[in-house]
C-alpha positions as MATLAB code, in Angstrom:
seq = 'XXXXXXXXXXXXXXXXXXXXXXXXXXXXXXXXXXXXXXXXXXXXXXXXXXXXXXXXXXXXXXXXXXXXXXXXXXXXXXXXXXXXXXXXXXXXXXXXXXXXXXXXXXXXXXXXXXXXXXXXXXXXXXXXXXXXXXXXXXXXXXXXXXXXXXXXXXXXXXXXXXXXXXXXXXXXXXXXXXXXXXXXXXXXXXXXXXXXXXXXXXXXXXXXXXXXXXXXXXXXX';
ca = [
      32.530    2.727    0.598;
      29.650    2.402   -1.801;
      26.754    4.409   -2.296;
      23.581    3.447   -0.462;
      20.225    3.056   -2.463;
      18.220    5.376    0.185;
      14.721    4.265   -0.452;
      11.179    5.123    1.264;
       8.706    3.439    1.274;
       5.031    4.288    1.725;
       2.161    1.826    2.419;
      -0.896    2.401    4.725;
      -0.853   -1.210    6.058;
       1.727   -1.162    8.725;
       2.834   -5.052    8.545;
       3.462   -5.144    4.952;
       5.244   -1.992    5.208;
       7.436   -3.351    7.948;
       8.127   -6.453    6.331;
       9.340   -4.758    3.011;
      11.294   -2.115    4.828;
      12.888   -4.864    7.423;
      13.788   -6.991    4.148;
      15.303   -4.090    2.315;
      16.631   -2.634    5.336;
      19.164   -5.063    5.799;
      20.496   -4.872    2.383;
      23.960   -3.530    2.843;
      23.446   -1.034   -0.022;
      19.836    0.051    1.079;
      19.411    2.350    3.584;
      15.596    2.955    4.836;
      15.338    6.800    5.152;
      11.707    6.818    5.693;
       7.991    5.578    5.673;
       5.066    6.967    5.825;
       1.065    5.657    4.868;
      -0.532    8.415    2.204;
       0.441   10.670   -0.354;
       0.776   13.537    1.691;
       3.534   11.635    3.534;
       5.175   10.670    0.131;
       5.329   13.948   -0.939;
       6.489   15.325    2.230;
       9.779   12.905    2.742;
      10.567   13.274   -1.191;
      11.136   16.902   -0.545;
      12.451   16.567    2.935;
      15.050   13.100    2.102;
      14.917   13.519   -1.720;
      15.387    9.581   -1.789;
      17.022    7.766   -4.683;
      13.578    5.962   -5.243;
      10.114    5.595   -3.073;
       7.462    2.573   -3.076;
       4.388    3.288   -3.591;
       1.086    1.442   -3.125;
      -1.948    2.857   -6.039;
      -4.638    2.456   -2.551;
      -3.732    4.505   -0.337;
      -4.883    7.737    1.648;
      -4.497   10.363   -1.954;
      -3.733    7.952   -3.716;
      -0.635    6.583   -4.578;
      -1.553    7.767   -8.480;
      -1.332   10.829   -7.527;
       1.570   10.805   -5.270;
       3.667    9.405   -8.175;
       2.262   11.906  -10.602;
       3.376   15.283   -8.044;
       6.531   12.849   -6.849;
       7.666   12.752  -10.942;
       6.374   16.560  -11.653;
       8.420   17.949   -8.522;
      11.206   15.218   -8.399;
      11.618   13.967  -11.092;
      15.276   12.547  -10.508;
      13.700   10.542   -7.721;
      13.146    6.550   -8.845;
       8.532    5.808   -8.153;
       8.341    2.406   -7.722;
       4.767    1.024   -7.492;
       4.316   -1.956   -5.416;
       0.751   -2.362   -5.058;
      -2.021   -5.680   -4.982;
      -3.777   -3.705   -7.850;
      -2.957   -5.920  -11.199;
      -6.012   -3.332  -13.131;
      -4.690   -2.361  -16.443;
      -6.249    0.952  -16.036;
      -3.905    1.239  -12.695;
      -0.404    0.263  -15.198;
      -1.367    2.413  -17.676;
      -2.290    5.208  -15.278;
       0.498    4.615  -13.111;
       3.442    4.806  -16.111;
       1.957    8.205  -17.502;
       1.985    9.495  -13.884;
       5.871    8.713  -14.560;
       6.147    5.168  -12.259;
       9.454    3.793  -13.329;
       7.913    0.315  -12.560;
       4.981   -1.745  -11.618;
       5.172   -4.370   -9.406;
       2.660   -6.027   -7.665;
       2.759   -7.338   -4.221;
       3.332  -11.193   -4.398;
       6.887  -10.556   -5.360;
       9.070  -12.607   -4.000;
      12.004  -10.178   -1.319;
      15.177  -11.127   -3.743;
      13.258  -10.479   -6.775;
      12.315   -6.932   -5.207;
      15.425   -6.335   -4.281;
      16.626   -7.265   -7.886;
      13.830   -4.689   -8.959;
      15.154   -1.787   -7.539;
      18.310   -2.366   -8.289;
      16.968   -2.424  -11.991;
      15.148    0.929  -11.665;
      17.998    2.844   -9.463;
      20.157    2.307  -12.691;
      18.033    3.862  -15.019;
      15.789    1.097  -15.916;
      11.978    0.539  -16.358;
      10.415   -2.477  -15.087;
       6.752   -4.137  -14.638;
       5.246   -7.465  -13.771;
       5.626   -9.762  -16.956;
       1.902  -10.939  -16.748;
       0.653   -7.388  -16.386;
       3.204   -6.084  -19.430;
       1.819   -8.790  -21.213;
      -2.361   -7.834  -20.852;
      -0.901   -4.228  -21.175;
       0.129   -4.580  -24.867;
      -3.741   -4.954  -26.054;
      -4.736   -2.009  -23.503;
      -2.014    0.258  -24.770;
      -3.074    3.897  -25.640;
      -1.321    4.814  -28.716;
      -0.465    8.124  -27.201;
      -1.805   11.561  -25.162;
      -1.263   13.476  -27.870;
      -2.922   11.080  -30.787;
      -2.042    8.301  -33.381;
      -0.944   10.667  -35.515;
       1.450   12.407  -33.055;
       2.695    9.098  -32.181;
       3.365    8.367  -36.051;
       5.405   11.153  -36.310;
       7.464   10.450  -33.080;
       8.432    7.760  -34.771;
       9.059    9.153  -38.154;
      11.465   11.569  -36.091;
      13.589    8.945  -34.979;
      17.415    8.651  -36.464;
      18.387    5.355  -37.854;
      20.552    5.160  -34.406;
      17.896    5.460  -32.234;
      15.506    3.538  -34.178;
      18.135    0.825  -33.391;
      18.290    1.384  -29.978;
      14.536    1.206  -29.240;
      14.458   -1.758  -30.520;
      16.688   -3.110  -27.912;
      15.249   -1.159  -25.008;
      11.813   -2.925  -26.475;
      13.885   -6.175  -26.010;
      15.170   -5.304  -22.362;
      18.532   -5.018  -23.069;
      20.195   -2.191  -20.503;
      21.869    0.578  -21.199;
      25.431   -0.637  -20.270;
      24.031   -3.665  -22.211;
      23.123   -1.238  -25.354;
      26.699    0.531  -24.692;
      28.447   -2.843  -25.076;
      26.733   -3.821  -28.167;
      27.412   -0.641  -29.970;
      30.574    0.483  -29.028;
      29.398    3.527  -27.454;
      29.444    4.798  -23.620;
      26.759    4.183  -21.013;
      26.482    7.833  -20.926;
      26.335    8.407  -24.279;
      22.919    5.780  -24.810;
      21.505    7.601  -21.798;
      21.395   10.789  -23.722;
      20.219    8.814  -26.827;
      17.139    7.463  -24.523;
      16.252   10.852  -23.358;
      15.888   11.966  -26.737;
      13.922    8.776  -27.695;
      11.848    9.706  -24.828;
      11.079   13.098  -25.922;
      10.419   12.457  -29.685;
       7.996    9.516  -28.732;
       5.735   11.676  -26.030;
       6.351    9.101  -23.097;
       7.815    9.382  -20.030;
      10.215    5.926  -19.200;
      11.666    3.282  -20.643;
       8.910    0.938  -20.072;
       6.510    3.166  -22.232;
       8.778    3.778  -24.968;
       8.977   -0.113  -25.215;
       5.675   -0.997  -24.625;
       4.877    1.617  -27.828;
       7.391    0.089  -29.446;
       6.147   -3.699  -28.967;
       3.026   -2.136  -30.110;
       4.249   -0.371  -32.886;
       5.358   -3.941  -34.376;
       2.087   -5.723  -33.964;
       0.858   -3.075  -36.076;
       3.031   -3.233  -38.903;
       3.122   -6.929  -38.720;
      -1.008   -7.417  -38.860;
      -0.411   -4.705  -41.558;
       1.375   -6.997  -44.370;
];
């Protein structure tokens, strides 16, 4: 029997909610354990279900920024999808320090979704092309400074210098095993340290710094 992606899903406008969790829903691998319209509810069925991942919507009653900011500092094993109508920079940017896994906005089509979460639940980062796009240019080097950034990747071994590079190029980490001869286990703990040494919280920042990292050095010569 295989293992069901238990998802919630919280949205404050009932018939989008509904459709999404009817569409998922019936997903033989998805199972719906709960919904809910603010980020009070979010946080309350995270600790009560402790889902494999939760949708959430950056308007909502306390704010789905915030939800995914508590959801990532409390649970951090759970998977914060944002599905929201908000394509704001500000909102990406805001949303993937927070620790959103991905970014998605709302005119997704259902199988695309589906595919999304999918992505996410193992292990991966994803957001809207068009918004990753914009996000390059809007890009904050880092919290802690250009400098700090510098050195995170200074601090990088010649192996995981490699292996940004194809996170930055969306390869997956069964993908990344494959090409290197190494375990899918064994590149997760390489991305965790990549993680750490760079300041960022996902995938998706590590290769949007990357990305950026490149542009730099390439305006440079």
């Amino acid at each position: 029997m295989m293992d069901k992606i238990r998802l919630v899903i919280i949205d404050d406008h009932p018939i989008f909610r509904e459709g999404v969790a009817a569409i998922l829903g019936s997903e033989p691998d998805i199972e719906i354990v709960g919904q809910g319209i603010s980020a009070d509810d979010a946080m309350a069925m995270t600790r009560d279900f402790l889902p494999d991942a939760i949708l959430l919507d950056v308007n909502m009653p306390g704010g789905g920024l915030n939800a995914a900011g508590a959801i990532a500092n409390t649970f951090p094993v759970v998977k914060i999808i944002m599905l929201t109508g908000s394509a704001d920079e500000d909102d990406v940017v805001a949303a993937l320090k927070a620790g959103a896994h991905a970014y998605v906005l709302k005119g997704v089509a259902a199988r695309e979704l589906n595919g999304i979460l999918h992505t996410v639940y193992a292990g991966e980062g994803y957001v809207t092309p068009s918004l990753a796009a914009n996000l390059l240019s809007v890009m904050k080097a880092s919290t802690r400074g250009k400098q700090e950034e510098a050195d995170g990747f200074d601090e990088l071994t010649e192996r995981e210098r490699q292996i940004l590079e194809l996170i930055a190029a969306g390869t997956s980490n069964k993908e990344i095993g494959q090409d290197l001869f190494l375990t899918e286990k064994t590149i997760k703990h390489y991305v965790t340290n990549i993680l750490q040494k760079l300041h960022v919280n996902n995938r998706v920042q590590a290769a949007l710094l990357a990305q950026k990292k490149k542009q730099t050095k390439s305006s440079a010569q």
